[in-house]
C-alpha positions as CSV (number, residue, x, y, z in Angstrom):
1,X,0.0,0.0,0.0
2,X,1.4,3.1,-1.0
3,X,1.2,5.9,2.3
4,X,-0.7,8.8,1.4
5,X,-2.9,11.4,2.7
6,X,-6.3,10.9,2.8
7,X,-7.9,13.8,4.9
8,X,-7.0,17.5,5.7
9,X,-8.1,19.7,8.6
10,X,-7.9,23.3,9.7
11,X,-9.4,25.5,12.1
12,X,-9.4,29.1,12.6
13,X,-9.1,29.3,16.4
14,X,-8.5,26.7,19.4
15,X,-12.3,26.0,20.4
16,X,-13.7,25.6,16.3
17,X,-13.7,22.0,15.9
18,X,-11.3,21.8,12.3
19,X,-13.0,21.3,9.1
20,X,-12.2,19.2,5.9
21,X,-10.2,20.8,3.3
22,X,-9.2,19.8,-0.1
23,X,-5.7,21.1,-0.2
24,X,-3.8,24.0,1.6
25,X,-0.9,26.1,1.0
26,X,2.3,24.8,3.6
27,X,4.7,28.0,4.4
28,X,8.0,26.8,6.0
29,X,8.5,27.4,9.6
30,X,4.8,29.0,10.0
31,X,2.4,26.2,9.5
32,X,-0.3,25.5,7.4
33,X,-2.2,29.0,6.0
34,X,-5.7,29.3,7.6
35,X,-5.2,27.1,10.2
36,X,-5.3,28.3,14.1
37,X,-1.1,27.9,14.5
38,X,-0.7,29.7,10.9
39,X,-2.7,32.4,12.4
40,X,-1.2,32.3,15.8
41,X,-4.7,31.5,18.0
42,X,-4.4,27.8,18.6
43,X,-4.2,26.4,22.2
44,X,-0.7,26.0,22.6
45,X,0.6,29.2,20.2
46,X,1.5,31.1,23.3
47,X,3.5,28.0,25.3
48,X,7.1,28.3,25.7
49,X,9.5,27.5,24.9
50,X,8.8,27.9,21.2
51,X,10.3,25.1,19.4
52,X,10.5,23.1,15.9
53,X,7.9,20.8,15.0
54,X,4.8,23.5,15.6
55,X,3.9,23.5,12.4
56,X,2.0,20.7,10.7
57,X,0.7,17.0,13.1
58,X,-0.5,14.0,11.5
59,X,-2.2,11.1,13.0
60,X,-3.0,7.6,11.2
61,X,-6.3,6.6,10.2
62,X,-5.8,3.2,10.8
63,X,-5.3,4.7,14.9
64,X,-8.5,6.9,13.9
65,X,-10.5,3.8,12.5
66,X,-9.6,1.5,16.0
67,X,-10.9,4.3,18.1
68,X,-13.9,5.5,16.3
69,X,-12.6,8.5,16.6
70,X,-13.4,11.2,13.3
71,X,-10.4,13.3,11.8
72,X,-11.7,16.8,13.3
73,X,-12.2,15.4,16.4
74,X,-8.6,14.0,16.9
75,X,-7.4,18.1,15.9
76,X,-4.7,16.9,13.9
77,X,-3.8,18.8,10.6
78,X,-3.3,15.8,8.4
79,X,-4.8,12.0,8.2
80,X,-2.3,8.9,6.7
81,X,-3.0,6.0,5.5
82,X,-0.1,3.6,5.2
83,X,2.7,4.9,7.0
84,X,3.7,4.3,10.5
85,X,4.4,8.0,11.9
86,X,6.6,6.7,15.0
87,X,9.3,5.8,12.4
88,X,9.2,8.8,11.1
89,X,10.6,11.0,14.2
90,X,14.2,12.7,13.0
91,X,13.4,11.6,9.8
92,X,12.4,14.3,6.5
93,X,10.4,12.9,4.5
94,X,8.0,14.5,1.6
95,X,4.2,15.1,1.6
96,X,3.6,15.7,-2.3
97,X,5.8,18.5,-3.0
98,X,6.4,20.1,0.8
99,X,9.5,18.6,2.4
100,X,8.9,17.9,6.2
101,X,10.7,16.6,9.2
102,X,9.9,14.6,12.4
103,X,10.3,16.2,15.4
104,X,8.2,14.5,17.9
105,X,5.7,12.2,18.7
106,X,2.3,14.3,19.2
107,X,0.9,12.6,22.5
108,X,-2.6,13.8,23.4
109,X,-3.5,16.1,25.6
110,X,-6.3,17.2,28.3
111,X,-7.3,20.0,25.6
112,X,-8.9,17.4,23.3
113,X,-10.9,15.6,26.4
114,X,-12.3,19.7,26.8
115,X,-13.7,19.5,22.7
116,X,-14.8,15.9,22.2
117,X,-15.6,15.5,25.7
118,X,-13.9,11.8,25.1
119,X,-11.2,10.9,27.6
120,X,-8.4,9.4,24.8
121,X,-5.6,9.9,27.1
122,X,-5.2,6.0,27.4
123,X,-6.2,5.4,24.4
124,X,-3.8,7.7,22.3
125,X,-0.7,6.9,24.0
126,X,2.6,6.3,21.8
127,X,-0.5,6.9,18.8
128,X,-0.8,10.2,18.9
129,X,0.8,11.4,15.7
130,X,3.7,13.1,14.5
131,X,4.7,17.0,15.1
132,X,6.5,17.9,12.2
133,X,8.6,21.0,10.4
134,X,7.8,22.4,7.1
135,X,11.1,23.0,5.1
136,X,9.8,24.3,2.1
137,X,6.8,26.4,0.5
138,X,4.3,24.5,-1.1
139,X,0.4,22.9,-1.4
140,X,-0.6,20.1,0.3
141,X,-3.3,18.0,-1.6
142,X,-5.5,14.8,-0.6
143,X,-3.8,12.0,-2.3
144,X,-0.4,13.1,-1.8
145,X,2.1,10.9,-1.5
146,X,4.1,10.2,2.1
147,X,7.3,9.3,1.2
């Protein structure tokens, strides 16, 4: 199977659930334009200390699927299929035409039992997703590639 993307998400502030998108524009070192980190109004924007991997999270759907738990709920900005994000921590690795690296796992937080009202804690340990970089300007598509 190859590892693609097979959902997108942004919101425009830290209590709007995130909503499906099509494709959206990457911007290295910023984030994803549109979205709540892009614009600086997401939950964590203001935490210190500021460091890499800010910009762009992805969780698996196959973690999504065994949870019942929908892509806007989990407040991640991209949904694979196909690729084991745990591997990809240090790694850079491209989505479609945007180069990105792996900074850190993306464990949940108590923030996400506050908007599904769904205590995942447990559940989402070491499964989280993946807090990336952006390296480059470019668009980010469904049906990208992860590679």
């Amino acid at each position: 199977m190859t590892a693609q993307i097979i959902a997108i998400h942004i919101s425009p502030a830290a209590t709007v659930l995130p909503h499906a998108v099509r494709e959206v524009e990457a911007r290295a070192r910023r984030g994803l334009v549109g979205d709540r980190y892009f614009e600086g109004t997401g939950t964590f924007s203001d935490f210190e200390p500021k460091g890499p991997g800010r910009e762009l999270t992805l969780i698996e759907n196959e973690v999504l699927s065994s949870l019942d738990l929908s892509p806007s709920e989990a407040r991640r900005s991209l949904v694979t299929e196909g690729i084991r994000l745990n591997d990809l921590v240090g790694r850079k690795f491209r989505i479609g035409e945007v180069l990105v690296e792996g900074i850190r796992l993306c464990p949940p937080c108590a923030h996400l039992y506050k908007v599904t009202g769904r205590s995942l804690l447990g559940p989402l340990a070491n499964k989280g997703g993946l807090r990336t970089s952006i390296l480059n300007d470019g668009v980010i598509r469904v049906g990208d590639t992860a590679q």
